[in-house]
C-alpha positions in Angstrom: 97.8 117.8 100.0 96.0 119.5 97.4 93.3 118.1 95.3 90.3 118.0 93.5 87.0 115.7 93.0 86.3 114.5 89.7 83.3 117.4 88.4 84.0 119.7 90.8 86.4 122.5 89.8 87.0 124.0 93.5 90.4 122.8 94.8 91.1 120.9 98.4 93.5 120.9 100.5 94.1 118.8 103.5 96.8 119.1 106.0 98.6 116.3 108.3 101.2 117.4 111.3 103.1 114.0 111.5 104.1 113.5 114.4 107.9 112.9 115.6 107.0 110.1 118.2 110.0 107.8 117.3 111.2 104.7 119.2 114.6 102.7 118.7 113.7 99.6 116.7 114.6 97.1 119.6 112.0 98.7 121.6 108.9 98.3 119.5 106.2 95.4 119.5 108.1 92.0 118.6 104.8 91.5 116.3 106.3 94.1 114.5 109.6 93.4 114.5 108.5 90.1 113.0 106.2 91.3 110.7 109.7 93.7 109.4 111.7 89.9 109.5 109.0 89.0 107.4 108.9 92.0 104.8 112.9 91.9 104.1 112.9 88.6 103.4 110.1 89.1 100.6 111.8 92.0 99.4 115.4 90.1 99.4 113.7 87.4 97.3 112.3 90.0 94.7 116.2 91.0 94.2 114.7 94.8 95.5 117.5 97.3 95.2 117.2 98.9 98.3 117.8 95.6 99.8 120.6 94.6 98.3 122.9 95.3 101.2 120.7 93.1 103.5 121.8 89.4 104.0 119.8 86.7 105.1 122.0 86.6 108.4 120.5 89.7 109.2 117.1 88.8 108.6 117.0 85.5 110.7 118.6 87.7 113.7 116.1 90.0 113.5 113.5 86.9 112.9 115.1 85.2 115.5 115.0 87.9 118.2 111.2 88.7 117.7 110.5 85.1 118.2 107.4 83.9 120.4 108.3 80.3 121.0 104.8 78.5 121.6 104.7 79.9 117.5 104.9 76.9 115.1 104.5 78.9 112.1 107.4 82.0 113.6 109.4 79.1 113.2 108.7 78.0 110.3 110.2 81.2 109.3 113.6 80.5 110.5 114.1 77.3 109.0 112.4 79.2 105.5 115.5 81.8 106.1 117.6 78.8 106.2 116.6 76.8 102.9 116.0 80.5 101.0 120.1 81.0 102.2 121.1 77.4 100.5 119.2 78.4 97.4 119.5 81.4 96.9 123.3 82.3 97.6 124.8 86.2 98.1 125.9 87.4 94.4 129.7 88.6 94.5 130.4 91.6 92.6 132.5 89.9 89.5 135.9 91.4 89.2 136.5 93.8 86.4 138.9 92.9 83.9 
Protein backbone atom coordinates (compact mmCIF):
# COMPACT_ATOMS: atom_id res chain seq x y z
CA UNK A 1 0.00 0.00 0.00
CA UNK A 2 1.42 3.25 -0.89
CA UNK A 3 0.63 6.45 0.78
CA UNK A 4 1.27 9.64 2.16
CA UNK A 5 0.52 11.89 5.43
CA UNK A 6 -1.21 14.95 4.96
CA UNK A 7 2.07 17.76 5.05
CA UNK A 8 4.46 15.48 4.37
CA UNK A 9 5.54 15.02 0.75
CA UNK A 10 7.72 11.63 1.29
CA UNK A 11 5.72 8.66 0.13
CA UNK A 12 4.97 5.26 2.36
CA UNK A 13 4.67 2.17 1.59
CA UNK A 14 3.58 -0.77 3.73
CA UNK A 15 3.46 -4.29 2.81
CA UNK A 16 1.15 -7.27 4.11
CA UNK A 17 1.93 -11.22 3.16
CA UNK A 18 -1.69 -12.62 3.64
CA UNK A 19 -1.60 -15.55 4.56
CA UNK A 20 -3.34 -18.72 2.86
CA UNK A 21 -4.47 -20.46 6.10
CA UNK A 22 -8.02 -21.47 4.80
CA UNK A 23 -10.53 -23.75 6.45
CA UNK A 24 -13.80 -25.34 4.94
CA UNK A 25 -16.72 -23.33 6.24
CA UNK A 26 -18.24 -26.30 8.33
CA UNK A 27 -15.16 -26.37 10.25
CA UNK A 28 -14.88 -22.90 11.59
CA UNK A 29 -16.18 -21.46 15.06
CA UNK A 30 -20.14 -21.90 15.14
CA UNK A 31 -19.97 -18.09 16.63
CA UNK A 32 -18.98 -17.42 13.36
CA UNK A 33 -20.99 -19.33 11.36
CA UNK A 34 -23.78 -17.61 13.16
CA UNK A 35 -22.51 -14.40 13.10
CA UNK A 36 -22.35 -15.18 8.70
CA UNK A 37 -26.39 -16.48 9.38
CA UNK A 38 -26.72 -13.26 10.81
CA UNK A 39 -24.93 -11.03 8.07
CA UNK A 40 -26.91 -12.76 4.93
CA UNK A 41 -30.02 -12.25 6.37
CA UNK A 42 -29.29 -8.34 6.75
CA UNK A 43 -27.95 -8.29 3.46
CA UNK A 44 -30.98 -10.35 1.92
CA UNK A 45 -33.34 -7.77 3.55
CA UNK A 46 -31.32 -4.75 1.91
CA UNK A 47 -32.29 -6.53 -1.53
CA UNK A 48 -28.00 -6.61 -1.90
CA UNK A 49 -27.24 -7.88 -5.38
CA UNK A 50 -24.72 -10.17 -4.49
CA UNK A 51 -27.20 -11.83 -2.50
CA UNK A 52 -29.72 -12.26 -4.67
CA UNK A 53 -29.16 -15.94 -5.28
CA UNK A 54 -29.40 -16.66 -1.49
CA UNK A 55 -32.86 -17.83 -0.07
CA UNK A 56 -33.92 -17.62 3.32
CA UNK A 57 -33.93 -21.57 3.35
CA UNK A 58 -30.37 -21.30 3.10
CA UNK A 59 -29.90 -18.92 5.77
CA UNK A 60 -31.96 -20.68 8.54
CA UNK A 61 -29.84 -23.94 7.67
CA UNK A 62 -26.88 -22.29 8.11
CA UNK A 63 -28.64 -20.42 11.26
CA UNK A 64 -29.87 -23.58 12.28
CA UNK A 65 -26.66 -25.62 12.26
CA UNK A 66 -24.53 -22.96 14.22
CA UNK A 67 -27.23 -23.13 16.86
CA UNK A 68 -26.16 -23.17 20.72
CA UNK A 69 -29.39 -24.34 22.30
CA UNK A 70 -29.30 -22.87 25.95
CA UNK A 71 -29.39 -19.39 23.38
CA UNK A 72 -32.78 -17.66 23.73
CA UNK A 73 -31.85 -14.94 21.47
CA UNK A 74 -29.98 -17.71 18.58
CA UNK A 75 -33.44 -18.65 18.48
CA UNK A 76 -35.03 -15.83 18.14
CA UNK A 77 -33.24 -15.78 14.95
CA UNK A 78 -34.83 -18.69 13.45
CA UNK A 79 -38.26 -17.83 14.09
CA UNK A 80 -37.12 -13.93 12.67
CA UNK A 81 -35.94 -16.17 9.37
CA UNK A 82 -39.39 -17.49 9.55
CA UNK A 83 -41.76 -14.27 9.74
CA UNK A 84 -38.90 -12.27 7.30
CA UNK A 85 -39.84 -15.53 4.71
CA UNK A 86 -43.91 -14.89 5.10
CA UNK A 87 -43.18 -11.22 4.51
CA UNK A 88 -40.95 -10.87 2.40
CA UNK A 89 -41.51 -13.61 -0.35
CA UNK A 90 -38.74 -14.73 -3.26
CA UNK A 91 -39.37 -12.28 -6.39
CA UNK A 92 -39.90 -14.51 -9.65
CA UNK A 93 -38.27 -13.27 -12.61
CA UNK A 94 -41.56 -11.95 -14.69
CA UNK A 95 -41.85 -13.60 -18.05
CA UNK A 96 -40.92 -11.58 -21.09
CA UNK A 97 -43.55 -10.91 -23.50
Amino acid sequence: MNYETPGDTMGKTDKYVCPQNYLPFDSIAKSLRYATAVTMLGLKLRESPNYANIHFDDIKDLAASSLNPGDYLEKELLALIDKCKEIYHEKRKKREK
